[in-house]
C-alpha positions in Angstrom: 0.0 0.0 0.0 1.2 3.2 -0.5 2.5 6.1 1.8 -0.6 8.3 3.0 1.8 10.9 1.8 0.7 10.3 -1.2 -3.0 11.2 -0.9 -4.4 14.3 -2.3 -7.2 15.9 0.4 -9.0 18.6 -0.2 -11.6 19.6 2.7 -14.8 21.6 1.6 -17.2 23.1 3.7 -21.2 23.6 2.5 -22.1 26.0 5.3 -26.3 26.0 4.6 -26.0 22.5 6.3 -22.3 23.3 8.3 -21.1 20.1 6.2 -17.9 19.1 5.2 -17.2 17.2 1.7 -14.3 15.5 0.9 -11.8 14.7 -2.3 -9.4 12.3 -1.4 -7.0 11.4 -4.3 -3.8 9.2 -5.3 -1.5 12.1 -6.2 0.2 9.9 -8.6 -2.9 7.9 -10.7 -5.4 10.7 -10.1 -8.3 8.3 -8.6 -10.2 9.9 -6.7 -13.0 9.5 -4.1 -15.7 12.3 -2.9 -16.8 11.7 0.4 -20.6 12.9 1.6 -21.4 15.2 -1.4 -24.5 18.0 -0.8 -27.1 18.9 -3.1 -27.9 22.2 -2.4 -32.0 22.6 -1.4 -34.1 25.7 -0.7 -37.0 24.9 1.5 -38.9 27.7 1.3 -39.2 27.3 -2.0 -39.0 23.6 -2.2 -35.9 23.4 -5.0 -32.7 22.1 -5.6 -29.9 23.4 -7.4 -26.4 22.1 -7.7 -24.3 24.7 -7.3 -22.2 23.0 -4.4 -21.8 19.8 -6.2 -20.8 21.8 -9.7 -18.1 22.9 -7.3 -16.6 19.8 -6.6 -17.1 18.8 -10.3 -14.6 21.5 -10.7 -11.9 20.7 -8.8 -11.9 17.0 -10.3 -11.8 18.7 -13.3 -8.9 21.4 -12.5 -6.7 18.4 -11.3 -7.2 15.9 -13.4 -8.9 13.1 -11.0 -10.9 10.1 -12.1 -13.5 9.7 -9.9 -13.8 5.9 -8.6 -16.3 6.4 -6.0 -18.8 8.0 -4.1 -19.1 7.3 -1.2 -21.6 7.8 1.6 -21.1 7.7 5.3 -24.2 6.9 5.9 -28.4 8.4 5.2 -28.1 12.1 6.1 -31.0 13.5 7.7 -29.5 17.1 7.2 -28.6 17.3 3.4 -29.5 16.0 0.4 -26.9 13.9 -1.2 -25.5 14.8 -4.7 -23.9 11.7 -5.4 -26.5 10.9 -8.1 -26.3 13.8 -9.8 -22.1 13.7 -9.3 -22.3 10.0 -11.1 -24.4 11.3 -13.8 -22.6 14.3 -14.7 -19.3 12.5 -14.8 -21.1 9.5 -16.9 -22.3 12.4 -19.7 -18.8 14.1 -19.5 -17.9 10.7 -21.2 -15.8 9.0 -18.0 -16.2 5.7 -16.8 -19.1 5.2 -14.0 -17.8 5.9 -10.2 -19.7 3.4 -8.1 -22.4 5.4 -5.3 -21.4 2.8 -2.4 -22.6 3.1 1.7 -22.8 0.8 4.6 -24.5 -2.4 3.7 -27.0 -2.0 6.5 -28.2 0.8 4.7 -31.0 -1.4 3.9 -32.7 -1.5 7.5 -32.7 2.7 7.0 -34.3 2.3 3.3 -36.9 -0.4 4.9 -37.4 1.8 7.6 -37.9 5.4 5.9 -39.6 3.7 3.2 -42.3 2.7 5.1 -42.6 5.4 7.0 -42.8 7.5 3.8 -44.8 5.2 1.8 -42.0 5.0 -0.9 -42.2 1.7 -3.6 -39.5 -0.5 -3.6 -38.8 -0.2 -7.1 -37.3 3.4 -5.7 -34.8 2.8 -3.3 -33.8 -1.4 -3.7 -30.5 -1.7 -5.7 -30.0 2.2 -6.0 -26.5 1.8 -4.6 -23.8 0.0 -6.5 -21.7 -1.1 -3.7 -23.1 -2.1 -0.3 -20.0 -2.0 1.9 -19.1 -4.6 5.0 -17.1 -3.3 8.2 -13.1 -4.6 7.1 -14.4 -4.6 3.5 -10.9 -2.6 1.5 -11.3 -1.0 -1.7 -8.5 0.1 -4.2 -8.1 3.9 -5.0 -4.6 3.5 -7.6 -1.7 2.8 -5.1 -4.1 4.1 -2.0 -6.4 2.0 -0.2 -9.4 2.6 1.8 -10.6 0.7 4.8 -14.1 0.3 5.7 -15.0 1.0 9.4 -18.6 0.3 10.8 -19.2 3.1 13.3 -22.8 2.1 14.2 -25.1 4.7 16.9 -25.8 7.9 15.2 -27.7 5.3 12.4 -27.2 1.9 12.2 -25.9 1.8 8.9 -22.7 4.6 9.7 -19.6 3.7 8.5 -16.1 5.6 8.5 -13.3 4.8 5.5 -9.8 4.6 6.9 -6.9 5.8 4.2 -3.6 6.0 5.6 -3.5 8.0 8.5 -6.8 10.1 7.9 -10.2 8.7 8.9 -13.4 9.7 7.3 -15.6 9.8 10.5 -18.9 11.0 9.1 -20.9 12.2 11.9 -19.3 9.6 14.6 -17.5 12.0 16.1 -17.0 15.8 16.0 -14.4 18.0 16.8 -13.2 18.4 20.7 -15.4 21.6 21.3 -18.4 20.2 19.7 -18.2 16.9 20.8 -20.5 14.0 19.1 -23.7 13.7 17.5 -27.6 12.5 18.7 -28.6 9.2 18.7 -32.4 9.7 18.9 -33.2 8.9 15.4 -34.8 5.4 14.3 -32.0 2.9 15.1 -29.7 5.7 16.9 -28.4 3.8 20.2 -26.1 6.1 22.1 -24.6 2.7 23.6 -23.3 1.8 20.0 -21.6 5.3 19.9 -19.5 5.4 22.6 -18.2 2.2 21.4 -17.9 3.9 17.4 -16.2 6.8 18.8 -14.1 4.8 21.7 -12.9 2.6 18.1 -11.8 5.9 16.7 -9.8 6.8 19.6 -7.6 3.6 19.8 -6.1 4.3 16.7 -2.9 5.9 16.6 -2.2 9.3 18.2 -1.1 11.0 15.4 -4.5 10.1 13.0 -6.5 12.7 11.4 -10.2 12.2 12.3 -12.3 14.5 9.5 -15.4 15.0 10.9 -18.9 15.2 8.6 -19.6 18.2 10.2 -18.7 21.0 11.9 -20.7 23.7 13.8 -17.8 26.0 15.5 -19.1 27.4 19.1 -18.7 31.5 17.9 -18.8 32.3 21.4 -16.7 34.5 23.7 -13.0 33.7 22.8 -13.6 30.1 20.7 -12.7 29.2 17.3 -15.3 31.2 15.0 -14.6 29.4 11.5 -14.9 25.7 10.4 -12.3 23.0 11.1 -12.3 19.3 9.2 -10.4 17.1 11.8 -8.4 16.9 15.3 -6.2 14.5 15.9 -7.0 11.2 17.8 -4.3 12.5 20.6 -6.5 16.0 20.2 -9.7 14.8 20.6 -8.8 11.6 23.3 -7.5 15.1 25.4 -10.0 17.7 25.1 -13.4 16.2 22.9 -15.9 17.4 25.3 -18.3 14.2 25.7 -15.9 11.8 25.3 -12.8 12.9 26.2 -10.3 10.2 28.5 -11.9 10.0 31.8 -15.3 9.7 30.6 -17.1 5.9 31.3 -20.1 4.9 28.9 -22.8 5.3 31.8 -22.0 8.4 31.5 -22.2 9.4 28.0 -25.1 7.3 27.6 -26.9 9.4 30.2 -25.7 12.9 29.7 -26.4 11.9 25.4 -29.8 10.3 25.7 -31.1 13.2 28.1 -29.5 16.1 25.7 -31.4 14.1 22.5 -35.0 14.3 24.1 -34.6 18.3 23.9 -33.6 18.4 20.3 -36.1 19.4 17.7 -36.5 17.8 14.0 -33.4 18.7 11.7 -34.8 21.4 9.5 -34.3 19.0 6.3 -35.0 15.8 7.9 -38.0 14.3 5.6 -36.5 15.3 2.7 -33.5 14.7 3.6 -34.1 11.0 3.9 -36.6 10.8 1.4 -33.5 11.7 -0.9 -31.1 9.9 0.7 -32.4 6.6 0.6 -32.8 6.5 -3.1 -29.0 7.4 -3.3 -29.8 10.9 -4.4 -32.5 9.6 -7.4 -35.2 12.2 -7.8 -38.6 10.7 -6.9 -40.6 9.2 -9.6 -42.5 11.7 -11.9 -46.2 12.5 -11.7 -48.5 12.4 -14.4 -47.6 16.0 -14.3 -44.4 15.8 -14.1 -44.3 16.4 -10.8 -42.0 15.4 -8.1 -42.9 15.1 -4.3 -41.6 14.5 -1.0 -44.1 13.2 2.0 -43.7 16.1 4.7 -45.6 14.7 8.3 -48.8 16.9 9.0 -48.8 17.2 13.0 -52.3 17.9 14.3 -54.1 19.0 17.8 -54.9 16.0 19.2 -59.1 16.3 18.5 -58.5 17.1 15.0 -59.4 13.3 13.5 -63.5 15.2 14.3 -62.8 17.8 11.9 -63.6 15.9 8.6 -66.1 13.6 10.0 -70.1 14.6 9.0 -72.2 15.0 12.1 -76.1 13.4 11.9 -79.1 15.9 12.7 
């Protein structure tokens, strides 16, 4: 395998949704991987545009890199992927086909979401090209990635290891942010502390890149964006799970902070989108396209289309 020095990493934040996308390339083949891609969306006006994914388009195109894959952490429930869009963009430009691959248990989320949402199978089954397994390596020139299942924020999160930088998704954020909820369907804050205590037996020196970053902008902190902290960094100061800290306790303190938390302003969309690997929804006989949004009611409101007698 090659020397990590070798990898090309460029870090790019999409602040509407504070998320970081990666480009992680072999400097000497030019293959290339983009990590957790965002399709821009405008909720108030219900619309997507791709003007964050036309800008990593662009700097595959300014340095030459053939894309191999795109690849997910896991089923956002913040953005809406563009990895779609990126493979079918790249597939008119004339290159070969970059495989869309995630998780393998990605298919409890789709089975899950699906039903919930009332979407047809013929929608979401086999929309990913490569389902991945934890272990499971895959060949990026002389690079090679390593595929870590980091389970607890969903059940289907994974991390990819190459060299000495790990692609943590939303396992675990930087120090002064510390880690992510665990209250959505599957979410087990038990399973994270084990995720993020995997992360923080690996080497000192690693780079953990985190999926997202939402900087505290308070009194004297750090005010702009950061992409990763070291595994020495974060084992020292992470702020939920820094050394010291047992798993009674972060299971407490994380499942009492996620019962506050509202919905993520994108969530039904979100993983609407998501689960179909970024494939717009099927095509009304009007050529429209829709999402399911839940209508949340007063709890007497089932009386208000219901005929009275007399």
């Amino acid at each position: 395998m090659a020397d990590a020095a070798q990898s090309d990493i460029h870090t790019i934040f999409e602040p509407n949704t504070s998320t970081w996308q990666y480009i992680v390339a072999d400097a000497v083949t030019k293959d290339a991987v983009i990590i957790d891609s965002v399709l821009d969306y405008d909720i108030a006006t219900s619309t997507i545009t791709t003007s964050s994914a036309d800008n990593l388009l662009d700097i595959v195109k300014r340095h030459n890199y053939k894309i191999i894959f795109i690849l997910e952490t896991h089923a956002h429930a913040d953005h809406l992927t563009a990895s779609k869009y990126i493979q079918q963009t790249l597939l008119r430009a004339g290159n070969p086909k970059p495989q869309i691959c995630i998780g393998k248990r990605i298919e409890e989320v789709q089975h899950t979401f699906a039903t919930k949402y009332r979407i047809d199978e013929a929608e979401y089954v086999g929309v990913f090209d490569k389902l991945l397994d934890h272990g499971e390596r895959l060949s990026l020139g002389s690079l090679e990635i390593e595929v870590l299942h980091l389970p607890g924020h969903t059940p289907d999160h994974v991390g990819y290891v190459i060299g000495s930088n790990v692609f943590t998704g939303d396992s675990l954020f930087l120090p002064d942010v510390g880690s992510a909820r665990c209250d959505f369907p599957g979410g087990d804050a038990t399973a994270l502390f084990k995720s993020m205590s995997k992360l923080l037996s690996l080497p000192p020196d690693f780079r953990l890149y985190s999926g997202h970053d939402y900087p505290p902008n308070q009194g004297e902190g750090r005010k702009e964006p950061r992409a990763f902290a070291t595994v020495a960094e974060q084992r020292a100061k992470n702020k939920h799970v820094h050394d010291g800290v047992s798993m009674d306790e972060f299971v407490q303190w994380r499942t009492q902070r996620d019962a506050t938390l509202g919905e993520p302003r994108l969530l039904h969309q979100a993983l609407q989108f998501n689960i179909r690997a970024g494939q717009l929804p099927t095509a009304s006989e009007h050529g429209h396209r829709f999402f399911h949004v839940p209508l949340k009611v007063p709890e007497d409101a089932w009386t208000w289309g219901v005929e009275t007698q007399g």
